[in-house]
GUTIMI-442451 format. One record per residue: residue in three letters; x, y, z of N, C-alpha, C, O in turn. Coordinates in steps of 0.1 Angstrom, whole numbers, padded with zeros to 4 digits, always signed. Example, Ala and Ser with C-alpha at 12.3 -4.5 7.8 and 13.67 -1.06 7.14 Angstrom:
2
ALA+0132-0057+0078+0123-0045+0078+0132-0033+0078+0142-0033+0085 SER+0128-0022+0071+0137-0011+0071+0129+0000+0079+0134+0011+0080 
END
This chain:
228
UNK-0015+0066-0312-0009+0055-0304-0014+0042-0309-0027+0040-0309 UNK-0007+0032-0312-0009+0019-0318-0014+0009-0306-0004+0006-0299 UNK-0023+0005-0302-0027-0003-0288-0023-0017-0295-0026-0019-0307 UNK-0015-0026-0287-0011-0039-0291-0021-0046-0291-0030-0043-0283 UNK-0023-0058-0299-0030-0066-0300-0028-0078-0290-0017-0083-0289 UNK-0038-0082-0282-0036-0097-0270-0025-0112-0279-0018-0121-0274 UNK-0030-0109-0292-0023-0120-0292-0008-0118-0298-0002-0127-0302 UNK-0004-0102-0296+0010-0101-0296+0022-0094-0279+0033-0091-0277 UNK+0006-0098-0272+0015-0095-0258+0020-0109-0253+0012-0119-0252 UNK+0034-0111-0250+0046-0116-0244+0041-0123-0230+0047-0133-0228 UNK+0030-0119-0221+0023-0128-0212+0013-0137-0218+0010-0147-0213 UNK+0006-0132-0231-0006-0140-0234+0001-0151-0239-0001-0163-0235 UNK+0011-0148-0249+0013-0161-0257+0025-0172-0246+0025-0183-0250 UNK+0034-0168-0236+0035-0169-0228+0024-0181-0222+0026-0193-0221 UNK+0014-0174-0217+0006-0183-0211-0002-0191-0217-0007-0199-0210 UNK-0004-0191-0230-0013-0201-0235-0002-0210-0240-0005-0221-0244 UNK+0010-0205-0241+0018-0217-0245+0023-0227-0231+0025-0238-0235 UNK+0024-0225-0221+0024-0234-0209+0008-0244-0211+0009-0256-0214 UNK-0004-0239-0210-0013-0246-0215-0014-0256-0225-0018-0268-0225 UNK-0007-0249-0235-0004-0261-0250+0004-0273-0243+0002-0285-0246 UNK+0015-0271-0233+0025-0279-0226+0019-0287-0222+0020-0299-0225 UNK+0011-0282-0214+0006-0290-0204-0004-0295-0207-0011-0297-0197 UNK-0010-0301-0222-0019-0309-0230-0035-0302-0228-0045-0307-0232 UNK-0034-0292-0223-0046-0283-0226-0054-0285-0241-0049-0284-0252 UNK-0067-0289-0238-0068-0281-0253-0077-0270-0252-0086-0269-0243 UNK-0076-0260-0261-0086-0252-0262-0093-0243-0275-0087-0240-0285 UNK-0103-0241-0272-0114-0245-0279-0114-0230-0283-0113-0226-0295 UNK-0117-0221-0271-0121-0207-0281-0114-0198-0266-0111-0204-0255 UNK-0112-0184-0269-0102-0173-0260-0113-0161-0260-0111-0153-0269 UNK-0124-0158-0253-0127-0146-0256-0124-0137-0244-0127-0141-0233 UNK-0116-0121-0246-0114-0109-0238-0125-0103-0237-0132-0097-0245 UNK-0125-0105-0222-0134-0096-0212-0134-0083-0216-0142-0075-0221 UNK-0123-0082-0210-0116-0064-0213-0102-0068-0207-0099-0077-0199 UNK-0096-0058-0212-0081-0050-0219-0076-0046-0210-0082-0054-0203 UNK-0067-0038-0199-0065-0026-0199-0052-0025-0201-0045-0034-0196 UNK-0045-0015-0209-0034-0004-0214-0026-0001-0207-0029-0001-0195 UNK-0016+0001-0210-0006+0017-0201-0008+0030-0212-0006+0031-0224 UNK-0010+0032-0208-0011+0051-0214-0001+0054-0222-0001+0058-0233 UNK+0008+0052-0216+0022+0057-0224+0022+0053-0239+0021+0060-0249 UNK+0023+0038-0239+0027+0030-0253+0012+0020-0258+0011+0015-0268 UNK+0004+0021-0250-0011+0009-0255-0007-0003-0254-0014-0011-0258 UNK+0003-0006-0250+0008-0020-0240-0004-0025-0231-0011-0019-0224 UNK-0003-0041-0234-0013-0044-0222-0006-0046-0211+0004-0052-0210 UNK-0012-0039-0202-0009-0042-0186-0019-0060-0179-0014-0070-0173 UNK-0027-0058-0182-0036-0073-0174-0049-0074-0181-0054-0063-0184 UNK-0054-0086-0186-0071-0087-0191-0076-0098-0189-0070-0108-0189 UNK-0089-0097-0185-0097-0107-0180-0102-0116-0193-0111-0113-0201 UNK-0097-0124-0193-0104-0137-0205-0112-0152-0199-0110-0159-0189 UNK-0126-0151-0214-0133-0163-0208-0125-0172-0217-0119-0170-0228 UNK-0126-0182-0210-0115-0194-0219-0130-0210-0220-0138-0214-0211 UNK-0129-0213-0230-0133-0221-0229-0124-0236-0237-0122-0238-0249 UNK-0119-0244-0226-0106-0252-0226-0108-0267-0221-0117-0268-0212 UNK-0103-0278-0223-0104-0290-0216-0091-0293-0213-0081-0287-0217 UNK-0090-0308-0200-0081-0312-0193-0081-0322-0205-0089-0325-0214 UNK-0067-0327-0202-0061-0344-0208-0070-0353-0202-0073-0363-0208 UNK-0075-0351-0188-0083-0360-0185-0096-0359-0189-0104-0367-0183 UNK-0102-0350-0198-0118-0347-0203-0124-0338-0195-0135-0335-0198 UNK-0119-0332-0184-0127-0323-0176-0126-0305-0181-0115-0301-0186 UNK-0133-0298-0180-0136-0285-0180-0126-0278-0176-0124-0282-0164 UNK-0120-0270-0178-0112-0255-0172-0117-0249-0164-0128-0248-0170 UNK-0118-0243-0153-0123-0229-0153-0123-0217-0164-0112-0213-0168 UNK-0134-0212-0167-0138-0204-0179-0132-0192-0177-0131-0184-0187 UNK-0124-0187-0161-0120-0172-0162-0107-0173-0160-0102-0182-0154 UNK-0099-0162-0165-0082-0163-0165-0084-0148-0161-0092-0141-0168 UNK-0077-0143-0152-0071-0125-0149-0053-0131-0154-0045-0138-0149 UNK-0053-0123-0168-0039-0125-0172-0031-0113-0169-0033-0101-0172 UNK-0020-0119-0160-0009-0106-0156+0003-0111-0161+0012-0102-0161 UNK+0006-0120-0164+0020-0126-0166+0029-0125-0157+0023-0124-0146 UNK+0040-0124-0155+0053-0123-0143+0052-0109-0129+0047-0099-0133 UNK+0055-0110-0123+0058-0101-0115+0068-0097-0106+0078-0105-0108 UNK+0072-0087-0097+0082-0093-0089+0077-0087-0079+0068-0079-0081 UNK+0082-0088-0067+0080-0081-0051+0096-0084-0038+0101-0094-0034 UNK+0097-0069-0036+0104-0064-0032+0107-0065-0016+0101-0055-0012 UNK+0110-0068-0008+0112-0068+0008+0124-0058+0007+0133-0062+0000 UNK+0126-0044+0015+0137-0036+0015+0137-0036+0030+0127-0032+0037 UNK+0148-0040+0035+0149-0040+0046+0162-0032+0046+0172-0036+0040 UNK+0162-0018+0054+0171-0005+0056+0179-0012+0070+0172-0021+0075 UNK+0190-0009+0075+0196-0015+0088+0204-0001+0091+0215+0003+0086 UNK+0196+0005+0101+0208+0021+0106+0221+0014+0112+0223+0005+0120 UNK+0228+0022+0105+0244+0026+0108+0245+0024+0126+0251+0017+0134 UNK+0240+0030+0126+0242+0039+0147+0236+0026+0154+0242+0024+0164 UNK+0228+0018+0152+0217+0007+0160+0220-0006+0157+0224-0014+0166 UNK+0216-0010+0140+0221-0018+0135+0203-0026+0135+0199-0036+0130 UNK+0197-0017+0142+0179-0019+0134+0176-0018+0127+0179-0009+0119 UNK+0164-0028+0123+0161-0032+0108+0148-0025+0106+0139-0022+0115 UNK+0148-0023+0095+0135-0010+0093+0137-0016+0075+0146-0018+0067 UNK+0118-0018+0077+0112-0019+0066+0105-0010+0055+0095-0004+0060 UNK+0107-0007+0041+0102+0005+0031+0092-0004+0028+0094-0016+0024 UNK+0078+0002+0030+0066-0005+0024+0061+0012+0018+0065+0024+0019 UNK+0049+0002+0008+0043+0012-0004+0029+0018+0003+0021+0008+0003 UNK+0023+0028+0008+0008+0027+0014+0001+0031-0001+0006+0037-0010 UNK-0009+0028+0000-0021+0029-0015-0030+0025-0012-0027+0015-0004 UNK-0044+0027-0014-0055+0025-0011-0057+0014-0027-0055+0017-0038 UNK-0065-0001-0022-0066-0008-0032-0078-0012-0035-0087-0009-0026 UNK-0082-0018-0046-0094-0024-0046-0101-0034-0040-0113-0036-0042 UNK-0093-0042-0030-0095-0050-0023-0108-0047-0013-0119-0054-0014 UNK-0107-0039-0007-0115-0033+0005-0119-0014+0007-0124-0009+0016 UNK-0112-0007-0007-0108+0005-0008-0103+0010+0002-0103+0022+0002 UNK-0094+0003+0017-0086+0007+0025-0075+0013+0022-0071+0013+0010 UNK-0069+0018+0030-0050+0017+0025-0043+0005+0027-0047-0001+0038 UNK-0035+0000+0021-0025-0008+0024-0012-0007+0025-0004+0001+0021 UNK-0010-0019+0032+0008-0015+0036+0014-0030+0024+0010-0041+0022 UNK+0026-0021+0015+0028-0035+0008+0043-0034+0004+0049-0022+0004 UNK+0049-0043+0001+0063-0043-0006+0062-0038-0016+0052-0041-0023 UNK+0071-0028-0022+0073-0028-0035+0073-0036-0043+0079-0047-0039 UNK+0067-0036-0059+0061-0045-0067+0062-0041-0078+0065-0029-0078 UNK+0061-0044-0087+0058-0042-0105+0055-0055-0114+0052-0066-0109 UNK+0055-0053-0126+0050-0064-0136+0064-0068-0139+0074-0063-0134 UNK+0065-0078-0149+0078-0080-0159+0071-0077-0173+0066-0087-0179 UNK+0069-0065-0180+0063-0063-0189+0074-0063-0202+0070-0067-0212 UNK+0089-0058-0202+0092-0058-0213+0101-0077-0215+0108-0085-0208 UNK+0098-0076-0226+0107-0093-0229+0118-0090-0227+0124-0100-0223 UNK+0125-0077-0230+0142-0082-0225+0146-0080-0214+0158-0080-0212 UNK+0139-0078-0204+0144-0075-0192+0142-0091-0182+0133-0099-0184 UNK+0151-0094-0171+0149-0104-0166+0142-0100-0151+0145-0089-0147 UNK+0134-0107-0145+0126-0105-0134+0138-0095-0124+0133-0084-0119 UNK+0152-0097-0122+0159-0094-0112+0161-0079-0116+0162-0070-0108 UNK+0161-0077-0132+0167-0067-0133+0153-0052-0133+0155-0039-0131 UNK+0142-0061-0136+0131-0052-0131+0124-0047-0120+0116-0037-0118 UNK+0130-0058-0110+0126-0053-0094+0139-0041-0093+0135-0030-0089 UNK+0153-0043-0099+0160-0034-0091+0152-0018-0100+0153-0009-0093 UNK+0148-0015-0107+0143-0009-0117+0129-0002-0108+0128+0009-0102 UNK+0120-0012-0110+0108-0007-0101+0114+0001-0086+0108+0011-0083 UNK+0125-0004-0077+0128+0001-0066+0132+0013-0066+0132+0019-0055 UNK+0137+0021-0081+0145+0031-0085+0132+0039-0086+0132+0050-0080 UNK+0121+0035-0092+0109+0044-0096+0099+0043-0084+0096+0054-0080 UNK+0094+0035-0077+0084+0031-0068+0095+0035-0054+0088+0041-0046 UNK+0106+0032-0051+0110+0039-0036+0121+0047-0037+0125+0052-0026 UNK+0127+0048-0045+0133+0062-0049+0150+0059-0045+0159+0067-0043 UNK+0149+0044-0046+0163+0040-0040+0172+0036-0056+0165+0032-0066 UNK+0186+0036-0056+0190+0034-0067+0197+0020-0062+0205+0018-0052 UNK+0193+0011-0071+0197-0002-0063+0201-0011-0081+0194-0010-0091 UNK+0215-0020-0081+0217-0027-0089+0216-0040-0087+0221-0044-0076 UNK+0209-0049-0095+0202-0062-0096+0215-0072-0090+0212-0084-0088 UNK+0226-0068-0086+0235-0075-0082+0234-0073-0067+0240-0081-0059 UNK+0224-0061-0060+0222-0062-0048+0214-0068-0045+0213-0067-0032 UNK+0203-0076-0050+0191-0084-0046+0192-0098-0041+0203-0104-0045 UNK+0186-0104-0036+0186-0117-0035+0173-0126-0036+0165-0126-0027 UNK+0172-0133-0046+0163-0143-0044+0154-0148-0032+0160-0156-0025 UNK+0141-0147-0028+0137-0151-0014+0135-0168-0015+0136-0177-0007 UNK+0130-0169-0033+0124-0187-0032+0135-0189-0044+0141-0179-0050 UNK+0137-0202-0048+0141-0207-0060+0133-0208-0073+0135-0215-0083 UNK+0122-0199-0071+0113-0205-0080+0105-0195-0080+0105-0189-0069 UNK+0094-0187-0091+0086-0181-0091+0072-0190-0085+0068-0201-0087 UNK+0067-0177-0077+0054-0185-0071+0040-0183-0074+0035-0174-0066 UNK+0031-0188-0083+0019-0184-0084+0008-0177-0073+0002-0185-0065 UNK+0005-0165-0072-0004-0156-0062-0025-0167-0064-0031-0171-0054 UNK-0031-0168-0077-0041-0174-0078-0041-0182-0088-0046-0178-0098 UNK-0037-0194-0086-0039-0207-0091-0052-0210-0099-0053-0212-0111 UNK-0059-0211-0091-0077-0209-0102-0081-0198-0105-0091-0196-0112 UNK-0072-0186-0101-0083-0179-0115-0072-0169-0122-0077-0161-0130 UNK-0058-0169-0121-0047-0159-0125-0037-0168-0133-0036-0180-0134 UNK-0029-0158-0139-0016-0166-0145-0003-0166-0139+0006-0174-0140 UNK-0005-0149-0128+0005-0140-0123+0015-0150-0114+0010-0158-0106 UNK+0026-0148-0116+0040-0157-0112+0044-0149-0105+0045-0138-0111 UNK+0048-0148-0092+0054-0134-0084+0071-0139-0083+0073-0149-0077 UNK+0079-0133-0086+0097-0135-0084+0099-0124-0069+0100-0112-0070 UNK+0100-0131-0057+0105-0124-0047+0119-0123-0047+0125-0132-0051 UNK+0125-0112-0042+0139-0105-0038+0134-0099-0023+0123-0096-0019 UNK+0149-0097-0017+0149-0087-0009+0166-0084-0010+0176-0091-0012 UNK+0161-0069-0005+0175-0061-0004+0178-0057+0014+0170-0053+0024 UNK+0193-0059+0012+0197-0049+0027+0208-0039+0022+0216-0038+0013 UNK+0202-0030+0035+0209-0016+0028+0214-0010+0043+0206-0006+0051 UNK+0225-0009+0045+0233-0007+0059+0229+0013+0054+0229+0016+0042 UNK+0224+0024+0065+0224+0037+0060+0222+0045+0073+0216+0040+0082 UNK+0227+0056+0073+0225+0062+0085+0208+0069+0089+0202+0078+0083 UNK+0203+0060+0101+0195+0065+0105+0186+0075+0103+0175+0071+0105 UNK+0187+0086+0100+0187+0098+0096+0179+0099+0080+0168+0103+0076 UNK+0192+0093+0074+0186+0089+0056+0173+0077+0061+0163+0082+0055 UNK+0171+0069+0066+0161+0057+0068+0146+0066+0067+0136+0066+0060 UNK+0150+0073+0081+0135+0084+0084+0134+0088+0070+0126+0084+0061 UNK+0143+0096+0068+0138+0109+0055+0131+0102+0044+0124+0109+0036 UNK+0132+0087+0042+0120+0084+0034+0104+0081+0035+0096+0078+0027 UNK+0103+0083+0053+0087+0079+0053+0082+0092+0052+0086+0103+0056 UNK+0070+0088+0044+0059+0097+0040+0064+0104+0027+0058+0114+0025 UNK+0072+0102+0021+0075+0107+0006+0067+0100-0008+0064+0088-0010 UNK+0064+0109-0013+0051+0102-0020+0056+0098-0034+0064+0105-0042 UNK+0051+0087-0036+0060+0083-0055+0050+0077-0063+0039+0078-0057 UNK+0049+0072-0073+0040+0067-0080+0041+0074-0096+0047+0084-0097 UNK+0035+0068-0107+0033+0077-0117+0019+0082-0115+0011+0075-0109 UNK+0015+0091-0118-0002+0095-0116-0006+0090-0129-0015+0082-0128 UNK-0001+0094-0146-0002+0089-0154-0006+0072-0156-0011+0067-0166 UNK-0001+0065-0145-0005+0048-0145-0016+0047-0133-0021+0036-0132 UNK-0019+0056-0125-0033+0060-0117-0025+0054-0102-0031+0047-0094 UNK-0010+0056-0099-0002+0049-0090+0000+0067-0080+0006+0077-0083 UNK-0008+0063-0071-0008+0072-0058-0005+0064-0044-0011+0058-0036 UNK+0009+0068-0045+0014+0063-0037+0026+0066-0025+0037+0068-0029 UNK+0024+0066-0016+0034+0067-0004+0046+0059+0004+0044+0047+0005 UNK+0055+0064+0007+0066+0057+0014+0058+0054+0030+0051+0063+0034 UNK+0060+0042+0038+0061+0046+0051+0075+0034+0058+0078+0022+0055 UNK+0080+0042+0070+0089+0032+0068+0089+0026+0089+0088+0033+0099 UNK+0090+0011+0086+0084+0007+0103+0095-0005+0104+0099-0013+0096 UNK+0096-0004+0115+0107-0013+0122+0101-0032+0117+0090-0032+0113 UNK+0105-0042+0116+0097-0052+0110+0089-0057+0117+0081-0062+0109 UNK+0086-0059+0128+0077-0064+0137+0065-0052+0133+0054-0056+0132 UNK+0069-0039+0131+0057-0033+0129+0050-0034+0114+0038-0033+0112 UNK+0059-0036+0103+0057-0041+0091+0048-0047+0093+0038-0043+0088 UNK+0048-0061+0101+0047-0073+0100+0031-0076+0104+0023-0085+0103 UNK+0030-0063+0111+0015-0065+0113+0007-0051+0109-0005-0048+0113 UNK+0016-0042+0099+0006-0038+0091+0004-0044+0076-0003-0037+0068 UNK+0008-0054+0071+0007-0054+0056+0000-0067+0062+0003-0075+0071 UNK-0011-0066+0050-0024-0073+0047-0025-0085+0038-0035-0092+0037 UNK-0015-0086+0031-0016-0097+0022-0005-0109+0023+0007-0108+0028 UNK-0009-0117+0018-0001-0131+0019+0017-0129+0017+0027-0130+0024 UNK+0015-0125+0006+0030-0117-0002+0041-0113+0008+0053-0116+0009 UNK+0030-0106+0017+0043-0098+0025+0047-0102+0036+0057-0098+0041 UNK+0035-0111+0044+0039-0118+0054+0050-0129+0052+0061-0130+0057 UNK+0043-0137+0042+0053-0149+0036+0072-0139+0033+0083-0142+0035 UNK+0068-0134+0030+0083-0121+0028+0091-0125+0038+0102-0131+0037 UNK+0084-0120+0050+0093-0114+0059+0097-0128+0072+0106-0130+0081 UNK+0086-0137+0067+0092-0148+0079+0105-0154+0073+0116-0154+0079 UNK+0104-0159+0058+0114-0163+0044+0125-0154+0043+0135-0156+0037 UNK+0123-0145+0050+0135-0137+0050+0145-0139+0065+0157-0140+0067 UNK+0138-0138+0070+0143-0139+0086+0151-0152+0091+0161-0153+0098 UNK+0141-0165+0083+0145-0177+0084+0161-0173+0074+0173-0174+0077 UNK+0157-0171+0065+0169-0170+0053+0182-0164+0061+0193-0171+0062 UNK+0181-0155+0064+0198-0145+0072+0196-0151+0091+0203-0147+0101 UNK+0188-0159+0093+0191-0166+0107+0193-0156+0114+0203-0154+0121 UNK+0177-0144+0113+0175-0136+0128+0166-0140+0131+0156-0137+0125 UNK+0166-0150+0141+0153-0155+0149+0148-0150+0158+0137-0154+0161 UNK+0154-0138+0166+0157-0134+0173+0142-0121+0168+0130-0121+0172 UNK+0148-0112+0159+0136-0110+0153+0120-0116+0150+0109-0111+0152 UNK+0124-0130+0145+0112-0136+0145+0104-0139+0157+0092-0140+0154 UNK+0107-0141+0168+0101-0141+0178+0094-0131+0180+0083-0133+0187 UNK+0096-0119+0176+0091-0108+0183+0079-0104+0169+0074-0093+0168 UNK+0078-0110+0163+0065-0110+0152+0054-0108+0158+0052-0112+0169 UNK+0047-0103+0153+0030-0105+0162+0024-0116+0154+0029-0120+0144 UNK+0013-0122+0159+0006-0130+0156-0002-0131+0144-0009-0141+0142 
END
């Protein structure tokens, strides 16, 4: 297997070319470490010390976690019979706190010809088992949004989908397990009405999701009943 070289992955040069834009200069790139996909020796994400200056003469921060693009998914299911909204989150235990978490479906934008939209509907096919075309998504912002500013590159592209389905089909996907094991992705379906979503998922991502969403299709009505 041929492992690609950093300075022919599509986020690296990607990201040091926004830097060149933005009158960066820099001085020297050294890799922390790497890591792969198994499959092809593709980089997935690497930690680099950078040592770089501002147009105005000041210092960079020396660390970059490079991930390049992302996307994240809000699947909001609506039964047939009710007309309740019920959310598909991913549970996985993360590095964060080694808990489980409750999260939107997610992936990278790792190949160049694919466009962010067409890789969320993609990741939804593999990660929640739904067959969904990039013409069913909708944009949550106008704009990709950076997750960490001081110390990442990662751009997150939000969507969300609605999917009208009978009740019945909604259930049958909590607790079904998906993931590649091969990419170390152990992972679970669980599926909760959005107020209960809303106060199991832990990170910024998915909160910001679901208010952006609510405001967006003018169910306030729902939002009220958010928890705190």
């Amino acid at each position: 297997m041929d492992s690609q070289q950093l300075n022919d992955a599509s986020k690296y040069k990607n990201w040091r070319a926004q830097l060149l834009k933005s009158q960066i200069s820099i001085n020297h790139i050294n890799p922390l470490y790497i890591h792969r996909a198994q499959k092809d020796g593709s980089i997935l994400y690497a930690l680099l010390n950078l040592d770089a200056n501002t147009p105005e003469g000041t210092t960079m921060n020396p660390i970059c976690f490079l991930k390049g693009d992302a996307v994240s998914m809000l699947v909001v299911l609506i039964a047939e019979e009710t007309n309740e909204k019920y959310v598909l989150l991913v549970k996985q235990r993360r590095i964060c706190n080694g808990d489980f978490t409750y999260e939107h479906p997610a992936g990278m934008v790792d190949e160049e010809d694919s466009s962010p939209i067409e890789v969320a509907a993609r990741e939804l096919g593999e990660e929640a088992q739904l067959d969904v075309d990039s013409s069913e998504l909708t944009p949550l912002f106008n704009k990709p949004l950076y997750s960490a500013t001081a110390t990442s590159d990662e751009a997150l592209h939000f969507f969300y989908l609605e999917r009208r389905m009978p009740l019945a089909d909604i259930q049958a996907l909590n607790d079904k397990s998906t993931g590649a094991e091969g990419e170390n992705e152990h992972t679970q379906l669980h599926i909760a009405t959005l107020p209960e979503a809303h106060g199991l998922v832990s990170n910024i991502h998915g909160v910001m999701s679901h208010l952006q969403y609510l405001q967006k299709v003018g169910d306030f009505e729902t939002l009220t009943k958010l928890p705190g």
